[in-house]
TORKOL-4160 file (C-alpha; in steps of 0.2 Angstrom, whole numbers, padded with zeros to 4 digits, m for minus):
385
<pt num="1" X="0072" Y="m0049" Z="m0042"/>
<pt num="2" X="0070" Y="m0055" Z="m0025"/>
<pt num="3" X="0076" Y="m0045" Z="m0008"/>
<pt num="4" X="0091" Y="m0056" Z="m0007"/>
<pt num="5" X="0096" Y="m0054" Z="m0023"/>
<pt num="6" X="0096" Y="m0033" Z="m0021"/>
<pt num="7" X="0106" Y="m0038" Z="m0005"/>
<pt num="8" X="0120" Y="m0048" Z="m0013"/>
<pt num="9" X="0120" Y="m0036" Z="m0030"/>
<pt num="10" X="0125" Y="m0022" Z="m0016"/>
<pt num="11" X="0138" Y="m0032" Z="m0006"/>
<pt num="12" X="0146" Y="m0036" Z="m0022"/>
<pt num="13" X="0146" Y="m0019" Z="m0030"/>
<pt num="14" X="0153" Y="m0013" Z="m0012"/>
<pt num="15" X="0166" Y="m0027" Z="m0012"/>
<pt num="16" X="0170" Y="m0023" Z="m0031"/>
<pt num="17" X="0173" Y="m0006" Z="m0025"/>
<pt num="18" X="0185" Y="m0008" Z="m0011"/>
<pt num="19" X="0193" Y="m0021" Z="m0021"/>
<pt num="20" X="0197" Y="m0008" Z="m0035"/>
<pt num="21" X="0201" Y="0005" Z="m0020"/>
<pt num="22" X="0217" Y="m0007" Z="m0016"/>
<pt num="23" X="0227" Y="m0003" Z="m0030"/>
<pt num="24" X="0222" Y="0018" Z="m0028"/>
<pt num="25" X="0227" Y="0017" Z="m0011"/>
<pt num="26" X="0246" Y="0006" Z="m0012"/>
<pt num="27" X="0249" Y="0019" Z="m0025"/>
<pt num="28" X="0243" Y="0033" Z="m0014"/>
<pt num="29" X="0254" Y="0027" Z="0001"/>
<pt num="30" X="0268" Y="0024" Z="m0014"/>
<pt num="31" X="0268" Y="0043" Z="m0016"/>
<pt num="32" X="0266" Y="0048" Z="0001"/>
<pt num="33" X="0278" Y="0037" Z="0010"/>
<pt num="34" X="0286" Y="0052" Z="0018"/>
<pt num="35" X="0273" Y="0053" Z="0031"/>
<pt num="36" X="0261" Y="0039" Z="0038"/>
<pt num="37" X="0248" Y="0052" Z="0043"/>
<pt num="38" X="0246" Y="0057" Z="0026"/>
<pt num="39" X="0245" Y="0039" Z="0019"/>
<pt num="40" X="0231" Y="0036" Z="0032"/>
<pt num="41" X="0224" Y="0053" Z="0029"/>
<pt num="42" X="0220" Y="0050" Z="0009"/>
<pt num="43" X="0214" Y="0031" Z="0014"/>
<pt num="44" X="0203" Y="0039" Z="0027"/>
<pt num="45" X="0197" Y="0051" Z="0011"/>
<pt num="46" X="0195" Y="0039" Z="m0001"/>
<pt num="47" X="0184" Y="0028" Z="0007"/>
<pt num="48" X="0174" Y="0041" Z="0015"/>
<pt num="49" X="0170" Y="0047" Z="m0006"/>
<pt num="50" X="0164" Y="0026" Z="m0008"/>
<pt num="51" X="0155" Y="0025" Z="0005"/>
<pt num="52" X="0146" Y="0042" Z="0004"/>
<pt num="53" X="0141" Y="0038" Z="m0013"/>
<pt num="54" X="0131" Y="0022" Z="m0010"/>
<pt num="55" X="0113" Y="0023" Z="m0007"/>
<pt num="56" X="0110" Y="0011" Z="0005"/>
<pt num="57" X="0116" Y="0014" Z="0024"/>
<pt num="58" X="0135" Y="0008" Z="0025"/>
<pt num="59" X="0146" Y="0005" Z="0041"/>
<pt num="60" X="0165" Y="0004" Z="0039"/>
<pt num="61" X="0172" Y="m0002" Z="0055"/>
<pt num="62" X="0191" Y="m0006" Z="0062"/>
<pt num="63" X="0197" Y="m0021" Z="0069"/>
<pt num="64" X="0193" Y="m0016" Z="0084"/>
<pt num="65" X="0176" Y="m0012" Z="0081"/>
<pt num="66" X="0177" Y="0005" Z="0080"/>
<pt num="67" X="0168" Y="0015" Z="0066"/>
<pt num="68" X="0180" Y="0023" Z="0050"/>
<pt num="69" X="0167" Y="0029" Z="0041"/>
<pt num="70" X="0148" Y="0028" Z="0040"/>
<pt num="71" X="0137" Y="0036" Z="0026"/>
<pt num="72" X="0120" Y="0047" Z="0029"/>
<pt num="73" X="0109" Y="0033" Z="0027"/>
<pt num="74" X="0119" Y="0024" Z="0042"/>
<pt num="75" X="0116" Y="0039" Z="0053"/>
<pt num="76" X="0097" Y="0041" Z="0049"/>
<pt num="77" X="0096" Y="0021" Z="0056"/>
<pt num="78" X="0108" Y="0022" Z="0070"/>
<pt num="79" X="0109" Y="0041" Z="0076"/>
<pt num="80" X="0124" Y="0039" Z="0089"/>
<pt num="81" X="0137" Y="0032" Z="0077"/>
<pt num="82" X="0154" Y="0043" Z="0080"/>
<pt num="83" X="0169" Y="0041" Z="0068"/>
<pt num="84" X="0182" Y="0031" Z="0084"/>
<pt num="85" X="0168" Y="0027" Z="0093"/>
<pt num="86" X="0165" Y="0010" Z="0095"/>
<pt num="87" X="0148" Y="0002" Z="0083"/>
<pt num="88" X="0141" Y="m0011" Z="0096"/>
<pt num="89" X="0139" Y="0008" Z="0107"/>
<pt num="90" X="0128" Y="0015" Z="0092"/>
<pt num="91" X="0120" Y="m0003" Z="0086"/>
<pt num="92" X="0109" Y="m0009" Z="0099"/>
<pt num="93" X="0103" Y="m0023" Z="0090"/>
<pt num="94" X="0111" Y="m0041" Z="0097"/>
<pt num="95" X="0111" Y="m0049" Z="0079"/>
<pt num="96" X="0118" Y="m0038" Z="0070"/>
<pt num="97" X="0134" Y="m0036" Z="0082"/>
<pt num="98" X="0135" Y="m0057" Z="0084"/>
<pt num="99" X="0135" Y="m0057" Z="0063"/>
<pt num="100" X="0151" Y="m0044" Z="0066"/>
<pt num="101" X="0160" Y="m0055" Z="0077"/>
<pt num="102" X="0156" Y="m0070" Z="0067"/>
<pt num="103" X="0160" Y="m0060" Z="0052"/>
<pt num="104" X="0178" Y="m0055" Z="0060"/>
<pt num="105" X="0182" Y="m0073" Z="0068"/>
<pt num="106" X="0179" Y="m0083" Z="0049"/>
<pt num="107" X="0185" Y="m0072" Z="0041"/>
<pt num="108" X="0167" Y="m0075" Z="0030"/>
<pt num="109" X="0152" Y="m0063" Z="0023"/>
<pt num="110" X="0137" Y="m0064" Z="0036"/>
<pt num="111" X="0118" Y="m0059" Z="0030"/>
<pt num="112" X="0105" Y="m0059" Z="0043"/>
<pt num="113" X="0089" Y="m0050" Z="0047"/>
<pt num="114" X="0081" Y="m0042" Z="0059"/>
<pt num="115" X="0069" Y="m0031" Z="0065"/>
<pt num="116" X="0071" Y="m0012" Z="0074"/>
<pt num="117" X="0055" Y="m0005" Z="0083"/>
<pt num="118" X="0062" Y="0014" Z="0083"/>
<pt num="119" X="0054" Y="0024" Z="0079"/>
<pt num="120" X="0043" Y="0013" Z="0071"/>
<pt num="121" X="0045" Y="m0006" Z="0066"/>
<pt num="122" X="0056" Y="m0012" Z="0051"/>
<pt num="123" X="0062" Y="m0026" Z="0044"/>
<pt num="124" X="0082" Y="m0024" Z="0038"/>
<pt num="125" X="0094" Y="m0035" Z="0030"/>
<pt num="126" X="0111" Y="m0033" Z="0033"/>
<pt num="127" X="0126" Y="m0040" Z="0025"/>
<pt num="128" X="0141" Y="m0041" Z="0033"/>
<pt num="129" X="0158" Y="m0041" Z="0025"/>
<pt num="130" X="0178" Y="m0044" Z="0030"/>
<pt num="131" X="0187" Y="m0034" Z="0017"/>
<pt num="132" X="0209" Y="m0033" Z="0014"/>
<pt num="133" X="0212" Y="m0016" Z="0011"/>
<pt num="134" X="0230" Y="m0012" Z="0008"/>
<pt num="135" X="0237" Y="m0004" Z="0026"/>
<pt num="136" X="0221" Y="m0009" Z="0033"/>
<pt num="137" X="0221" Y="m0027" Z="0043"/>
<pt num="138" X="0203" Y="m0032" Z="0049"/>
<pt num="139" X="0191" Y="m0021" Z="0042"/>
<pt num="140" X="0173" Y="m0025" Z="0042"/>
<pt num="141" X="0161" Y="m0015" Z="0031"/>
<pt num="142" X="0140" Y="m0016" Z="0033"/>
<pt num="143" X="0128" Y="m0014" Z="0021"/>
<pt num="144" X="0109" Y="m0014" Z="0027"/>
<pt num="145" X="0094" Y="m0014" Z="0014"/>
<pt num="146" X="0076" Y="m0012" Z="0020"/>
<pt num="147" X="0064" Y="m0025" Z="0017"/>
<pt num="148" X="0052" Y="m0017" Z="0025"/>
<pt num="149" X="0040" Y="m0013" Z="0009"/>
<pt num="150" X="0041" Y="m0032" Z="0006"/>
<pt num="151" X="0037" Y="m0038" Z="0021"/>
<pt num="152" X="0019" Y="m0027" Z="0020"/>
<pt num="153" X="0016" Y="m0033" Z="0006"/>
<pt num="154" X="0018" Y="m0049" Z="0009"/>
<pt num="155" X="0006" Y="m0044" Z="0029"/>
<pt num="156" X="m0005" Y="m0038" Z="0015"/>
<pt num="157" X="m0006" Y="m0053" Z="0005"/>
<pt num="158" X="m0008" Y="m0065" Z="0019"/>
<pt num="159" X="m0024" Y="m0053" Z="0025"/>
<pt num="160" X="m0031" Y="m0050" Z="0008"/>
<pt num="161" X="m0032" Y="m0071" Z="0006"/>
<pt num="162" X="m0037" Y="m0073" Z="0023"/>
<pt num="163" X="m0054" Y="m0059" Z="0020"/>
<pt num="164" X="m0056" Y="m0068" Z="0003"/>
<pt num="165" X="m0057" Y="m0085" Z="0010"/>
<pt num="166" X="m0068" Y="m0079" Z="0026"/>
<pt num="167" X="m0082" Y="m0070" Z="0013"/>
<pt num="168" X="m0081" Y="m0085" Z="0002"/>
<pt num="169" X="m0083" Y="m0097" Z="0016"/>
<pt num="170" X="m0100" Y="m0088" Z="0022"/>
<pt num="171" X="m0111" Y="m0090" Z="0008"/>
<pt num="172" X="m0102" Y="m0106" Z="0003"/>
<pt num="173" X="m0107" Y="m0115" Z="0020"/>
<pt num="174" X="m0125" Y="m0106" Z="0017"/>
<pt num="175" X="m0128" Y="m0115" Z="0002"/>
<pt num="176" X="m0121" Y="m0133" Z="0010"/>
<pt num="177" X="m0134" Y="m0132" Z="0020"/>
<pt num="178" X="m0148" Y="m0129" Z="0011"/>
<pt num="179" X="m0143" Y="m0141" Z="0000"/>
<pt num="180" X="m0142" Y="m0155" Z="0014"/>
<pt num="181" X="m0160" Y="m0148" Z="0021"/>
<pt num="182" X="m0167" Y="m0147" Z="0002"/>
<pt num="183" X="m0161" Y="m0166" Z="0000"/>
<pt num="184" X="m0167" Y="m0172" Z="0018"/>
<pt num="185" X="m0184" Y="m0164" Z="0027"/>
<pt num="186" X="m0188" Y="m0150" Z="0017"/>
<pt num="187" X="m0188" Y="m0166" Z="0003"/>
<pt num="188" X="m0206" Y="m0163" Z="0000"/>
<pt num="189" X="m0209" Y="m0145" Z="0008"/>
<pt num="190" X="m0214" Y="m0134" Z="m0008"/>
<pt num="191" X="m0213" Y="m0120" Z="0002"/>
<pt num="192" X="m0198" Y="m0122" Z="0010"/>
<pt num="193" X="m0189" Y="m0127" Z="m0005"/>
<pt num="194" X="m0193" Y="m0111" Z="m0014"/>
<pt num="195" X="m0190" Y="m0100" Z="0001"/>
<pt num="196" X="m0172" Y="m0110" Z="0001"/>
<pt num="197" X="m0169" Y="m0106" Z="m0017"/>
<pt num="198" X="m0172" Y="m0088" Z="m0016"/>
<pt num="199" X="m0159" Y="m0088" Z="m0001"/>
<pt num="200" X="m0147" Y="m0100" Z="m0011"/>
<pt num="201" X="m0150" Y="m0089" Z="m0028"/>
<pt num="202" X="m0144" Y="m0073" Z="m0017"/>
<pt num="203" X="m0128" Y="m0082" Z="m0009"/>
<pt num="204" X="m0122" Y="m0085" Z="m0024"/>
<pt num="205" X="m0125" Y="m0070" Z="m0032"/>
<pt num="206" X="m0115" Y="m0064" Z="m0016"/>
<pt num="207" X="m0101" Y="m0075" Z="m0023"/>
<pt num="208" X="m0102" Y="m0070" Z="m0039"/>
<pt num="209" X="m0101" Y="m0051" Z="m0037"/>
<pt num="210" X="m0088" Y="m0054" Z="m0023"/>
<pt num="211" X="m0076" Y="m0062" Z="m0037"/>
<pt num="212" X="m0081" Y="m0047" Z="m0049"/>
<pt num="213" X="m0077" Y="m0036" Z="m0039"/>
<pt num="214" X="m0061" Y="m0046" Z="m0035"/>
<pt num="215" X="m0058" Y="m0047" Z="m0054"/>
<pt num="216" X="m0060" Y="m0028" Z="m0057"/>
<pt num="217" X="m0047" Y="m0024" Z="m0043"/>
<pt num="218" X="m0036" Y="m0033" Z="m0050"/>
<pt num="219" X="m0037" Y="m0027" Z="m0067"/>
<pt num="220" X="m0037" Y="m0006" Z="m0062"/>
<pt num="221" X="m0021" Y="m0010" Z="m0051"/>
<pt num="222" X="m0011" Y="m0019" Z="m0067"/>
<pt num="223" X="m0016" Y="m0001" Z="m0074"/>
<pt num="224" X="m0014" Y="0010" Z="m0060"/>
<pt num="225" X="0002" Y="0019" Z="m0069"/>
<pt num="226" X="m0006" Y="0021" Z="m0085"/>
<pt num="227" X="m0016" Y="0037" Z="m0083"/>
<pt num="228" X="m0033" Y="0037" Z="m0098"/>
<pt num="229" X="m0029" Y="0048" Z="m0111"/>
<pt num="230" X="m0049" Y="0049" Z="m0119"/>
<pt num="231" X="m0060" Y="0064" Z="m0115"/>
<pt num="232" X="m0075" Y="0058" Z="m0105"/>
<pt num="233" X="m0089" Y="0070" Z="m0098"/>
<pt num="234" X="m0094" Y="0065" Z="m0082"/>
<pt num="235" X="m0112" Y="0074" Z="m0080"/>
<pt num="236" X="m0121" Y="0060" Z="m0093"/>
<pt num="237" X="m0112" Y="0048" Z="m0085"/>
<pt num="238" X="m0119" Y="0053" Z="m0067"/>
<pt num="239" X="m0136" Y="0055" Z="m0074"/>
<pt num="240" X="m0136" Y="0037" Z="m0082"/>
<pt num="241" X="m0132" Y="0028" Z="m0067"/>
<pt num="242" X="m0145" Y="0039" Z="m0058"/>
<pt num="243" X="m0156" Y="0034" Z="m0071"/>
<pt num="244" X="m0152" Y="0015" Z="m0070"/>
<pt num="245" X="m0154" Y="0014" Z="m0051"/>
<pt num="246" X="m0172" Y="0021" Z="m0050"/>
<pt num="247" X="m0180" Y="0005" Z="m0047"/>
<pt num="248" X="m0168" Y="0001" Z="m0032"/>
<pt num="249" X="m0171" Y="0022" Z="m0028"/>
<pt num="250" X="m0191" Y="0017" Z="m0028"/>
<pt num="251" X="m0191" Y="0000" Z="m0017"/>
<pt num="252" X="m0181" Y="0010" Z="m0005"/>
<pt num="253" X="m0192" Y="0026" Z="m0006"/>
<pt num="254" X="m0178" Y="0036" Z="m0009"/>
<pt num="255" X="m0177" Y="0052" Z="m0021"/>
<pt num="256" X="m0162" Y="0055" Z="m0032"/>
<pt num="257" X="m0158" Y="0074" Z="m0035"/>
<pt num="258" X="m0145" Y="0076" Z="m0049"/>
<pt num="259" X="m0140" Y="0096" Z="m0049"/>
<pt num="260" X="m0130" Y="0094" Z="m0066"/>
<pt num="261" X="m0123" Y="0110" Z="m0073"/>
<pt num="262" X="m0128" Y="0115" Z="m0093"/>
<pt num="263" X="m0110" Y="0112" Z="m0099"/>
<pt num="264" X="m0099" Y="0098" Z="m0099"/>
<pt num="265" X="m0088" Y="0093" Z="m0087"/>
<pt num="266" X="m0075" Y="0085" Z="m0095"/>
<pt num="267" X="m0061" Y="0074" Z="m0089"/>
<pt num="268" X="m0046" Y="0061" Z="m0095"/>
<pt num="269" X="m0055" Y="0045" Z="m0090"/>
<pt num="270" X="m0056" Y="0027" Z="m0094"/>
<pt num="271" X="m0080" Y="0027" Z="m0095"/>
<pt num="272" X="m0081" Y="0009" Z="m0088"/>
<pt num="273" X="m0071" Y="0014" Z="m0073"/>
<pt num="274" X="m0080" Y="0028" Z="m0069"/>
<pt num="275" X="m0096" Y="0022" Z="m0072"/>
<pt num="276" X="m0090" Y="0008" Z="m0059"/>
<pt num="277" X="m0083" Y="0023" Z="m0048"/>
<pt num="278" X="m0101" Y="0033" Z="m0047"/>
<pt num="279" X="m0110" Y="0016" Z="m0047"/>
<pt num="280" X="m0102" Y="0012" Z="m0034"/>
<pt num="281" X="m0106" Y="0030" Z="m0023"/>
<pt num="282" X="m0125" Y="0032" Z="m0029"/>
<pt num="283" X="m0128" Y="0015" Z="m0023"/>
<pt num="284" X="m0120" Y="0016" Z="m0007"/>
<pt num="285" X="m0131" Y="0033" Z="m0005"/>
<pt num="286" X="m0147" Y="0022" Z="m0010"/>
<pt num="287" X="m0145" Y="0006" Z="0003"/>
<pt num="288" X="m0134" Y="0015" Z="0016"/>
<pt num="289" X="m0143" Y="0031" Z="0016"/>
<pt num="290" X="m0160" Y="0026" Z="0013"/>
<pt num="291" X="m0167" Y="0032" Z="0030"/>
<pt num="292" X="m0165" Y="0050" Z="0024"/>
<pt num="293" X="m0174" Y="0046" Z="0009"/>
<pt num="294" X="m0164" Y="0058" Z="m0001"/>
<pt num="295" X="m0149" Y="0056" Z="m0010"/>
<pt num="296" X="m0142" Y="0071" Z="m0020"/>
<pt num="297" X="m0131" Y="0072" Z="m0033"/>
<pt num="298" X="m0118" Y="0089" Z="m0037"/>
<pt num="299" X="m0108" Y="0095" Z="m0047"/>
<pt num="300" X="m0094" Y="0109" Z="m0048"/>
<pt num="301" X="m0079" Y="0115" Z="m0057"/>
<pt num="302" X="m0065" Y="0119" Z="m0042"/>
<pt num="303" X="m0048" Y="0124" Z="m0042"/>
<pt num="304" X="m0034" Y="0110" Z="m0035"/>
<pt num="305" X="m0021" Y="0116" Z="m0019"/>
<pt num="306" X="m0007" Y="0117" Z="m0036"/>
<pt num="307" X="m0020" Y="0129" Z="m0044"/>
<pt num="308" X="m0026" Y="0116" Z="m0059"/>
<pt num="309" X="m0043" Y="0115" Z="m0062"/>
<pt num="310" X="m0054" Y="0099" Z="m0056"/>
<pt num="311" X="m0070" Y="0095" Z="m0057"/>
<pt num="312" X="m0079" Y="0089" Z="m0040"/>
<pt num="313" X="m0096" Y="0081" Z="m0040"/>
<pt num="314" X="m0103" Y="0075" Z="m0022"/>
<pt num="315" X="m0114" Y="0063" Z="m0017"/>
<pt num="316" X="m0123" Y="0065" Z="m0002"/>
<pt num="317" X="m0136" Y="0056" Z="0009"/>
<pt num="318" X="m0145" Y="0061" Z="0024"/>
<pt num="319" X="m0145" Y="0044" Z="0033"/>
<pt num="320" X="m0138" Y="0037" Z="0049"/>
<pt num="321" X="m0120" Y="0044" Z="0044"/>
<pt num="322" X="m0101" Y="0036" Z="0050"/>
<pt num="323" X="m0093" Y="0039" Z="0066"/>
<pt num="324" X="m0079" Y="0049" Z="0065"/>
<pt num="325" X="m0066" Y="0035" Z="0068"/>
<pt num="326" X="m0073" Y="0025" Z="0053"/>
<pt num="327" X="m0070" Y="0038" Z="0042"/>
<pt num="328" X="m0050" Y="0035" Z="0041"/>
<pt num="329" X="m0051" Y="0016" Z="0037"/>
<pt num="330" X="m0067" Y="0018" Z="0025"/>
<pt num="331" X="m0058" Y="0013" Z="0008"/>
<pt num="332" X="m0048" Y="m0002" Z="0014"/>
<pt num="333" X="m0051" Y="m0020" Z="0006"/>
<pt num="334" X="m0064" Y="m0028" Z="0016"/>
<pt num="335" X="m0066" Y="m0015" Z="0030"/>
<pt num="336" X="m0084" Y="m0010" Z="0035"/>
<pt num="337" X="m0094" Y="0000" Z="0047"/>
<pt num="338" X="m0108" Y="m0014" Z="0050"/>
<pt num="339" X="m0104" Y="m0030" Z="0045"/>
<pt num="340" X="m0120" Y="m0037" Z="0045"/>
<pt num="341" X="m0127" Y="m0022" Z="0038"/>
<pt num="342" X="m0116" Y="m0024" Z="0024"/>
<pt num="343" X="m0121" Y="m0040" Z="0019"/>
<pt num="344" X="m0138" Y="m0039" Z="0022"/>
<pt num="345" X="m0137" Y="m0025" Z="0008"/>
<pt num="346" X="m0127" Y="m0035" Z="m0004"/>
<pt num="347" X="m0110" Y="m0025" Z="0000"/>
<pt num="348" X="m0093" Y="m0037" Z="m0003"/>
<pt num="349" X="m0083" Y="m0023" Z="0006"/>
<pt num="350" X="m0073" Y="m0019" Z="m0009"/>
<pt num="351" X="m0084" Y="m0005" Z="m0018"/>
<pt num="352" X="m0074" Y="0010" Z="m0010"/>
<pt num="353" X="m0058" Y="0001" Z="m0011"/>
<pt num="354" X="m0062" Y="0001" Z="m0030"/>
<pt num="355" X="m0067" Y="0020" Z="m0029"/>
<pt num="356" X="m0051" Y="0024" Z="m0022"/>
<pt num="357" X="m0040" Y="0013" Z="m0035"/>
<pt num="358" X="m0050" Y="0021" Z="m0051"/>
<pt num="359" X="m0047" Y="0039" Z="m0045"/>
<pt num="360" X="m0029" Y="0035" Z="m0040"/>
<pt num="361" X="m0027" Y="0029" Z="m0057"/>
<pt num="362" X="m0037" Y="0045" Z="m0064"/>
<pt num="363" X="m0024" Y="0055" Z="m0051"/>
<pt num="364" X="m0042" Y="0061" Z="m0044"/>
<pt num="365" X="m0044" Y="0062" Z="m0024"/>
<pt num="366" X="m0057" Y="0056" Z="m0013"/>
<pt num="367" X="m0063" Y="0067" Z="0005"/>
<pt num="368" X="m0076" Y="0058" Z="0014"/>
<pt num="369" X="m0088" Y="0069" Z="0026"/>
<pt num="370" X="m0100" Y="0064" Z="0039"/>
<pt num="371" X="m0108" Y="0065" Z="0057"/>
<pt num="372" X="m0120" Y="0055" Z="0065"/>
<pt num="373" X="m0137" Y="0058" Z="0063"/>
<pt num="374" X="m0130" Y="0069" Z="0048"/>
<pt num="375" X="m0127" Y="0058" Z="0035"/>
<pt num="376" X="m0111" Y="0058" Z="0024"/>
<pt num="377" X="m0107" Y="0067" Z="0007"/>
<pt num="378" X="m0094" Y="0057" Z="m0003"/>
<pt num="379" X="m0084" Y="0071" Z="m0014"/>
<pt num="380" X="m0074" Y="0065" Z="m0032"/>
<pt num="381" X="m0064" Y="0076" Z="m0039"/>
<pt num="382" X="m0054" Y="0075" Z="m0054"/>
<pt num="383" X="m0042" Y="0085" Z="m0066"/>
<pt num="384" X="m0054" Y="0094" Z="m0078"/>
<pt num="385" X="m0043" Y="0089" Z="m0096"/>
């Protein structure tokens, strides 16, 4: 359902509402007719109850713009709204008091939006509304629905095209060239047309694990609600990919030191995910840390802050290490320390963006250590099952 639809669903269940509050009230003032204080008194109550009980902030306002009744989510966006006062004294925001008067003048619902900076920036909707309520001439009621958390996502999805589109272009624009070279003066260069290949064959394999890695995302965020139900032991999974990533290990004379504890350590996981997970990790440790020439490998059974029992298995290297305003910022899409570091190892920028998915999805946690000259220890820890 889209924003605008939420918007209008909620200024025609509040109009509904009043509507049905006419008859209520006539019969109220009916009964009361002995005094005109009292008749105003229970009005006054009633609408108070209807416009306590809706979620979204609501104003109520007199013809004269002065405030009836206001809910808790009203006085959390505007603070200095009084009952009597006048609004435009408690809603600094110029929109929103024009779509009042316009409101008032046509005698027409008014929807706009507009964003507030305080105390931080958001994004509301308002819907403005003339309603006939029965001793009432004039009234105006407001209903405001954040679209804040659409508006980030959609922030989001413009950036996460816009990285995509930048990685892809790189190699892609490598590989025109060479082509263009390949089929003009390296036409008859045997040696510089198998130099160009092997560069060629490792754009593309850049491209190609970019959109894996793209594809993987994707597919653990379609799942991130459904937690793995299947008991997985995490020490032979460790010591596989350890195992696997000797030869990488050797060509960057680097040892791998896997402290694995006799029993299992056993978790509700989904295997392919966490093999990605510590894949991911390990190999960081290998390309990132080689320089310390030592990557090692822990593991531990821990207790959570709710008092549940995890499992926690660090990987640590003894390289350069991340600068401590990095560390923050390390598991966003796309962010990295050294971008040309990064691609000269291989790195897409999604590997620890992926970490953090899998263990959101395993309701695991990620703490990230690490000075310079120090290198950095990566800690996983999971709900043991």
């Amino acid at each position: 359902m889209s924003a605008t639809d939420d918007g209008g669903n909620a200024r025609r269940g509040l109009s509904g509402w009043l509507d049905r509050l006419r008859g209520p009230l006539a019969a109220g003032g009916d009964a009361v007719t002995d005094s005109a204080q009292g008749e105003g008194a229970a009005e006054g109550a009633l609408l108070d109850a209807v416009v306590s009980g809706l979620p979204d902030p609501v104003v109520a306002l007199e013809e004269d713009g002065r405030v009836i009744s206001f809910n808790a989510g009203a006085a959390a966006l505007a603070p200095a709204l009084r009952r009597g006062d006048l609004a435009s004294i408690a809603l600094r925001m110029p929109e929103l008091n024009e779509a009042i008067r316009t409101a008032r003048a046509t005698g027409k619902a008014q929807r706009i939006e507009f964003s507030a900076r305080i105390p931080s920036i958001r994004w509301p909707e308002a819907f403005v509304a003339p309603i006939a309520i029965s001793g009432r001439s004039g009234v105006v009621v407001i209903t405001v629905h954040d679209l804040t958390p659409i508006h980030r996502v959609e922030a989001m999805r413009a950036d996460f095209v816009a990285n995509v589109s930048h990685e892809l272009r790189t190699p892609l624009a490598a590989l025109t060239g060479f082509i263009e070279t390949l089929q003009g003066p390296a036409r008859d260069d045997p040696a510089a047309r198998e130099r160009f290949l092997g560069i060629m064959r490792d754009q593309a394999w850049r491209m190609a694990r970019l959109i894996d890695d793209l594809l993987s995302l994707s597919r653990i965020e379609l799942r991130a609600h459904q937690r793995p139900d299947k008991p997985v032991d995490l020490v032979p999974i460790v010591r596989q990919i350890a195992d696997g990533l000797q030869t990488l290990a050797r060509d960057r004379g680097v040892t791998v030191d896997v402290d694995a504890p006799p029993e299992p350590l056993m978790v509700l996981g989904d295997r392919d995910e966490l093999i990605r997970l510590f894949e991911n990790l390990i190999e960081n440790g290998l390309k990132y840390g080689a320089s310390g020439k030592r990557v090692e490998i822990k593991f531990a059974r821990t207790t959570a802050p709710d008092g549940k029992a995890e499992a926690r298995v660090a990987v640590r290297d003894f390289g350069p290490g991340i600068a401590a305003e990095h560390l923050p910022r390390l598991t966003e899409r796309f962010y990295r320390v050294d971008v040309g570091e990064s691609r000269a190892q291989g790195g897409t920028g999604l590997g620890l963006a992926l970490v953090k998915h899998i263990l959101n999805r395993h309701h695991g946690r990620l703490t990230i250590d690490s000075k310079i000259g120090e290198g950095a220890t990566f800690t996983v820890r999971i709900p043991l099952s």
